[in-house]
DOGUKOL-361687 format. One record per residue (C-alpha): x, y, z; residue in one letter. Coordinates in steps of 0.5 Angstrom, whole numbers. Example, Ala and Ser with C-alpha at 12.3 -4.5 7.8 and 13.67 -1.06 7.14 Angstrom:
% DOGUKOL-361687
+-------+-------+-------+----+
!    px !    py !    pz ! aa !
+-------+-------+-------+----+
!    25 !    -9 !    16 !  A !
!    27 !    -2 !    14 !  S !
+-------+-------+-------+----+
This chain:
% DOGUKOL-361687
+-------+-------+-------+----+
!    px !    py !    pz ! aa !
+-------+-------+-------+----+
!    92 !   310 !   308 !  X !
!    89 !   304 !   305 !  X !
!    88 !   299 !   311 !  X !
!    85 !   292 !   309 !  X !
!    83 !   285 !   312 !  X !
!    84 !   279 !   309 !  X !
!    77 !   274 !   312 !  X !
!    80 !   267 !   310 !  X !
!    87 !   267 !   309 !  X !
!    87 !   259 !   311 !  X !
!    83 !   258 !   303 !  X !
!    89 !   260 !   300 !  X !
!    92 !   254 !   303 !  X !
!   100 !   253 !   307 !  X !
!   106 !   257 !   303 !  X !
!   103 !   262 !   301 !  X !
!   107 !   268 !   301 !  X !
!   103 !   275 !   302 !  X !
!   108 !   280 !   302 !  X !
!   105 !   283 !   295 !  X !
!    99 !   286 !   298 !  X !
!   102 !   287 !   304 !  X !
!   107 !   292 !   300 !  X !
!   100 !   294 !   297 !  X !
!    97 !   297 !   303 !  X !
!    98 !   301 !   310 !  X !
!    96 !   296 !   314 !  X !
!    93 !   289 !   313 !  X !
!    90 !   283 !   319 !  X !
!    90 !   277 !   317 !  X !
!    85 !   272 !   319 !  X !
!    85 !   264 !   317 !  X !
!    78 !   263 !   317 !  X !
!    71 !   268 !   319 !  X !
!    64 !   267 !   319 !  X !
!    60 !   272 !   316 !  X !
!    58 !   275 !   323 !  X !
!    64 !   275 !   325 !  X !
!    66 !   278 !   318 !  X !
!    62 !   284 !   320 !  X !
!    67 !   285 !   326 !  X !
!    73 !   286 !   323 !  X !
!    71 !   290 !   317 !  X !
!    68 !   295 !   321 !  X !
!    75 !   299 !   321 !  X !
!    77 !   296 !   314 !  X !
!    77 !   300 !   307 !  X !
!    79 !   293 !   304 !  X !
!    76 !   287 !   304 !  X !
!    80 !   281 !   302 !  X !
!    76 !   275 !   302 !  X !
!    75 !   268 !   298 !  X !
!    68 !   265 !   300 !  X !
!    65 !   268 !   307 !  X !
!    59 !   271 !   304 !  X !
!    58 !   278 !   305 !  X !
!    51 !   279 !   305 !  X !
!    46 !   285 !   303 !  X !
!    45 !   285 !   312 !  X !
!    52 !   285 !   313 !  X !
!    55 !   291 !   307 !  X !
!    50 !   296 !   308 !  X !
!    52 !   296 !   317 !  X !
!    60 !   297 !   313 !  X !
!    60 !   305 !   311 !  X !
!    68 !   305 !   310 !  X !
!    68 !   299 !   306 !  X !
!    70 !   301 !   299 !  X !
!    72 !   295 !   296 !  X !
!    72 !   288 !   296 !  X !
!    78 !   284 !   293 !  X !
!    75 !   277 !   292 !  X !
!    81 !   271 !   291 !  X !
!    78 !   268 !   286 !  X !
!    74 !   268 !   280 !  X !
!    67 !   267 !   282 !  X !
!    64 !   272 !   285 !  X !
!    57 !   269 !   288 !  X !
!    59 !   270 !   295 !  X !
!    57 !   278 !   295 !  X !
!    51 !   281 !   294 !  X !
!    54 !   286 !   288 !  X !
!    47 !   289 !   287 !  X !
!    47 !   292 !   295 !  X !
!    55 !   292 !   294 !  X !
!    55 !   297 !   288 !  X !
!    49 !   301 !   292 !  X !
!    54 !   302 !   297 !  X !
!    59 !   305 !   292 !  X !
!    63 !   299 !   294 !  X !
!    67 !   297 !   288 !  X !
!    68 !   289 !   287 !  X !
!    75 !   286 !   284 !  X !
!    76 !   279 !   282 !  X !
!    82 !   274 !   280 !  X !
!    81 !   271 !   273 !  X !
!    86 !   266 !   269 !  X !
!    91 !   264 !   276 !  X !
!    91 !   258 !   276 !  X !
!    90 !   256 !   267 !  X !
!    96 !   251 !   267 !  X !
!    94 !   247 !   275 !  X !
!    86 !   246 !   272 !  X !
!    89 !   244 !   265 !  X !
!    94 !   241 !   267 !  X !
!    88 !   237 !   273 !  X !
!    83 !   236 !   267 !  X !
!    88 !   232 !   263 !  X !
!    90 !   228 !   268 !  X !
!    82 !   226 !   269 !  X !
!    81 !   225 !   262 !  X !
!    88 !   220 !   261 !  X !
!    86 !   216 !   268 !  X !
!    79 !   214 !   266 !  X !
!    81 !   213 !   259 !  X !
!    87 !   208 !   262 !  X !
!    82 !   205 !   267 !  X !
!    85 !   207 !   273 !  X !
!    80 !   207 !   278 !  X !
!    78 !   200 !   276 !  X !
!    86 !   198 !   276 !  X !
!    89 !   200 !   282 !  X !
!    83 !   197 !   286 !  X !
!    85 !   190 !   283 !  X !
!    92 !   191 !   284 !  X !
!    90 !   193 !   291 !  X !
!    85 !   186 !   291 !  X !
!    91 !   182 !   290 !  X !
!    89 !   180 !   282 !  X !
!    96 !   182 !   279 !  X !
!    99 !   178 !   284 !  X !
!    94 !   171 !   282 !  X !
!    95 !   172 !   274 !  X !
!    96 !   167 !   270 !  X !
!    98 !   172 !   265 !  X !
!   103 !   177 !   266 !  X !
!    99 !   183 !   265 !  X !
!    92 !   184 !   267 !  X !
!    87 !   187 !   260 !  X !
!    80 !   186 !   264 !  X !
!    78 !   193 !   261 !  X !
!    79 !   195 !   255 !  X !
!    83 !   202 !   255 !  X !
!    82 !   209 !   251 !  X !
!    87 !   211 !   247 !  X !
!    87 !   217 !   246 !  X !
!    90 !   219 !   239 !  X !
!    85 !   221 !   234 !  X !
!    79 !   221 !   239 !  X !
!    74 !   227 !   239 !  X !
!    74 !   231 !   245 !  X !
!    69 !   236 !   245 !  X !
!    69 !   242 !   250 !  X !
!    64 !   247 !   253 !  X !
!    67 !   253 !   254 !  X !
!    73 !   256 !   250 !  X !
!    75 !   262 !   255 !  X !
!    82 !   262 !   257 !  X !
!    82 !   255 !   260 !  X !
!    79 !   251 !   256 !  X !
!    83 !   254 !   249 !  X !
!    89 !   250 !   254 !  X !
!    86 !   244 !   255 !  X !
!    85 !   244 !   247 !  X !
!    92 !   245 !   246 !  X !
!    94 !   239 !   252 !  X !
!    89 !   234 !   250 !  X !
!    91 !   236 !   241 !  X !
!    98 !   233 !   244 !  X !
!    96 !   227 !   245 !  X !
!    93 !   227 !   238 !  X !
!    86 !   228 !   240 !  X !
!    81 !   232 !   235 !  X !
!    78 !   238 !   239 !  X !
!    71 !   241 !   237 !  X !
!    69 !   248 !   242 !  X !
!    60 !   247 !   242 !  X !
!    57 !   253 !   242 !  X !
!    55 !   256 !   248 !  X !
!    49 !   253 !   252 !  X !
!    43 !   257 !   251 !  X !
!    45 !   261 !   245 !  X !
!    47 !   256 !   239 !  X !
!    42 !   260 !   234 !  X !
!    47 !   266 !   235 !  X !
!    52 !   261 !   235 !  X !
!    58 !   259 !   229 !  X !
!    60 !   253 !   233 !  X !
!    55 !   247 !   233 !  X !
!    50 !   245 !   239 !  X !
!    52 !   241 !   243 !  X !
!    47 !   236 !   241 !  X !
!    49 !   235 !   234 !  X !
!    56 !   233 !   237 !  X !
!    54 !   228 !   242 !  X !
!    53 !   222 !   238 !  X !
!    61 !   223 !   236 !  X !
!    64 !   225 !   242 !  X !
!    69 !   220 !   246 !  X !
!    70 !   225 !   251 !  X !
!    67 !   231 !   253 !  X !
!    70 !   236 !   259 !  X !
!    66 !   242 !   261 !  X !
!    69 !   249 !   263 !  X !
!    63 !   254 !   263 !  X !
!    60 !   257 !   269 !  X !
!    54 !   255 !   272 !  X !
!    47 !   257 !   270 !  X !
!    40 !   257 !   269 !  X !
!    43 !   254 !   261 !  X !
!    48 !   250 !   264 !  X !
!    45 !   247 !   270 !  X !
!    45 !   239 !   269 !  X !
!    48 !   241 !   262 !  X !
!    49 !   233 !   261 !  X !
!    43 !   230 !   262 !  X !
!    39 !   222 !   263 !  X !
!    37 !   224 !   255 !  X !
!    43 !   227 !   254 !  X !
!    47 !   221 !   256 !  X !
!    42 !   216 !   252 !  X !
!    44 !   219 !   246 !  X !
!    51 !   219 !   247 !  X !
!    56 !   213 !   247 !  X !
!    57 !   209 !   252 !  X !
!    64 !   209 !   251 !  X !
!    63 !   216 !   254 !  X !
!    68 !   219 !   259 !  X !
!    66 !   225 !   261 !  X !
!    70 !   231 !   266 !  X !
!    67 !   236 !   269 !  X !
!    72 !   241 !   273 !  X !
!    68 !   247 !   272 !  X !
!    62 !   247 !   278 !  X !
!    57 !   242 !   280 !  X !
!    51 !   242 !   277 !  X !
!    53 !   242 !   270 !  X !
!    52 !   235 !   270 !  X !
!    46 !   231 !   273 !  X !
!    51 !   227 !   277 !  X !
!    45 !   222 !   279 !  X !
!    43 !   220 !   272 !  X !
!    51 !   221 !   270 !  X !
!    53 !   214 !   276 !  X !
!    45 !   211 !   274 !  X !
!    49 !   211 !   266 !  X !
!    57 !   209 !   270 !  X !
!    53 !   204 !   273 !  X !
!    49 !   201 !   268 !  X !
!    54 !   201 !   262 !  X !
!    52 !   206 !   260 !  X !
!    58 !   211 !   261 !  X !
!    65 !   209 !   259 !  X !
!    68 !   213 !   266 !  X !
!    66 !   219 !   270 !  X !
!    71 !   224 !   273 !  X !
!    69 !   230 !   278 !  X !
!    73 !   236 !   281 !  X !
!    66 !   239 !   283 !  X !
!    59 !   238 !   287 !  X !
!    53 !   241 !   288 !  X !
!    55 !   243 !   296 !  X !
!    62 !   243 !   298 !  X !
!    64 !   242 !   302 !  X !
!    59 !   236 !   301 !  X !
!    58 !   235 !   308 !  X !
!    51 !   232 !   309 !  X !
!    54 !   227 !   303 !  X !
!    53 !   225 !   296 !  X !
!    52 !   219 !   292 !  X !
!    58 !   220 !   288 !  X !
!    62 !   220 !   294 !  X !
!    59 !   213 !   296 !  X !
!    60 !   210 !   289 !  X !
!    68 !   210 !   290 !  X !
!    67 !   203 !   294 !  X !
!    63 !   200 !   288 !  X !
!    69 !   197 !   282 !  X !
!    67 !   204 !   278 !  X !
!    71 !   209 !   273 !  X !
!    69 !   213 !   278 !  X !
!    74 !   220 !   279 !  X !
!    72 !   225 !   285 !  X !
!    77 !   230 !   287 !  X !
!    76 !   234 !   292 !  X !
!    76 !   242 !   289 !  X !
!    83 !   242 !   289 !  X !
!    84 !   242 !   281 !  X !
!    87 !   250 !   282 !  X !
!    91 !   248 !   288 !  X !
!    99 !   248 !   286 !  X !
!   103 !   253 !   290 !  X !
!   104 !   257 !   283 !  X !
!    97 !   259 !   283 !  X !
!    95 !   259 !   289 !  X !
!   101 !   265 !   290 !  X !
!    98 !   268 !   283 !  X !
!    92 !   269 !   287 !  X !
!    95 !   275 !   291 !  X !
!   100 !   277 !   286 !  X !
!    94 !   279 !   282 !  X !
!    90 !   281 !   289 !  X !
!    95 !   286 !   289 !  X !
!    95 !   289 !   282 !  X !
!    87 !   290 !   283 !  X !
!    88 !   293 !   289 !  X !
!    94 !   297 !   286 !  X !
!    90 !   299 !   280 !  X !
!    83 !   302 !   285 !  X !
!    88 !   307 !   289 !  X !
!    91 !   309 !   283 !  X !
!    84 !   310 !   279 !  X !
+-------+-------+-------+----+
């Protein structure tokens, strides 16, 4: 007898078929959203927590003796407190490399919009500039072309290798840096011995205490101004204050985000408030890792997680 509680269906968006790990289980509720109180009251019965970003606190597990594993649908796991959780012999599985292809595939079309100057384009098309040219075109900001640029990656897991192979398609020369924090045991260069070269840098690391604010106000200084800089791994990698003073200041050729600090950023952000000012400014809201194939990958490999506990 398995019976198991999905906490935040609705994160997983609309579509998604959950019969897989229906099919894994005896009995499952489902509830679109919970707040960690009320996670509290409906995993009371529960074997099997099924959640993506409620936070399941030392508090709340240790008032949970049933519980004995919690399957999180997706791949960071800050929302559980792993140390009461491995306390309480609960067992605790994620999802890693479901959405490889939506993320990759999100990455490039940051990096070829802000190298087409698409931001600045659209708003003065919508201004009306196009249709009072005096010219057929309009060639106010002079664009990338990618081919034979240097693309420097942080992170070389599954991710950033398929952003390599994308990015080298369009001619681009790929160099991995090594490891924030670990660059004397590393064979990769550092960082700061490739910035001075990079015309494109995009991040795919987590966020931690060697890779918060990773892209600085010294960094940036000492990199080209032409720069474009992507980042869809987490916020905070970059200072995104001094990345919009260097947007802002000629200093940065573009800037492109799928993360913040705080999200949802509810009490505002500042590159949230430059999308009004003529930047090459990118903001999307999180959603790099949403296409419905990965979205329905996410339950497939819940599934196979929670099949692999019951076998063990």
């Amino acid at each position: 007898m398995s019976h198991a509680v999905i906490l935040d269906a609705q994160s997983l968006g609309p579509g998604i078929d959950l019969s897989a790990i229906r099919e894994s289980v005896t009995h499952l509720e489902v509830f679109e959203q919970s707040t960690t109180q009320q996670a509290l009251e409906r995993l009371t019965k529960a074997d099997i927590a099924i959640v993506n970003k409620v936070v399941l606190d030392a508090e709340t597990l240790q008032q949970l003796p049933n519980l004995k594993l919690i399957c999180v649908l997706a791949t960071g796991l800050n929302n559980i407190d792993l140390e009461t959780a491995k306390a309480q012999n609960i067992e605790v599985k994620n999802v890693a490399a479901y959405g490889t292809a939506s993320v990759s595939q999100h990455t490039l079309m940051l990096i070829l919009a802000l190298a087409n100057r698409l931001p600045r384009y659209q708003r003065d098309v919508a201004a009306g500039e196009w249709q009072r040219s005096d010219f057929f075109c309009l060639q106010d900001y002079p664009t990338l072309q990618l081919s034979d640029k240097h693309l420097v990656m942080v992170g070389q897991g599954e991710l950033g290798t398929e952003v390599a192979r994308l990015a080298e398609a369009f001619g681009m020369r790929v160099t991995f840096a090594a490891r924030p924090g670990n660059e004397a045991n590393d064979q990769r260069p550092a960082l700061d011995d490739l910035l001075a070269d990079a015309d494109v840098i995009s991040l795919h690391c987590p966020l931690s205490n060697a890779t918060k604010h990773l892209i600085n106000r010294e960094r940036l200084a000492r990199a080209k101004p032409s720069l474009l800089l992507v980042n869809c791994a987490r916020g905070g990698v970059i200072d995104e204050v001094a990345a919009l003073e260097a947007l802002r200041s000629g200093q940065l050729g573009g800037l492109g985000v799928d993360v913040l600090p705080a999200e949802p950023p509810k009490e505002g952000h500042p590159l949230l408030e430059a999308l009004s000012e003529p930047l090459n400014l990118i903001v999307t809201p999180h959603n790099a890792w949403i296409t419905p194939e990965a979205r329905q990958n996410i339950v497939s490999l819940t599934a196979t997680n929670i099949r692999a506990w019951k076998s063990a």
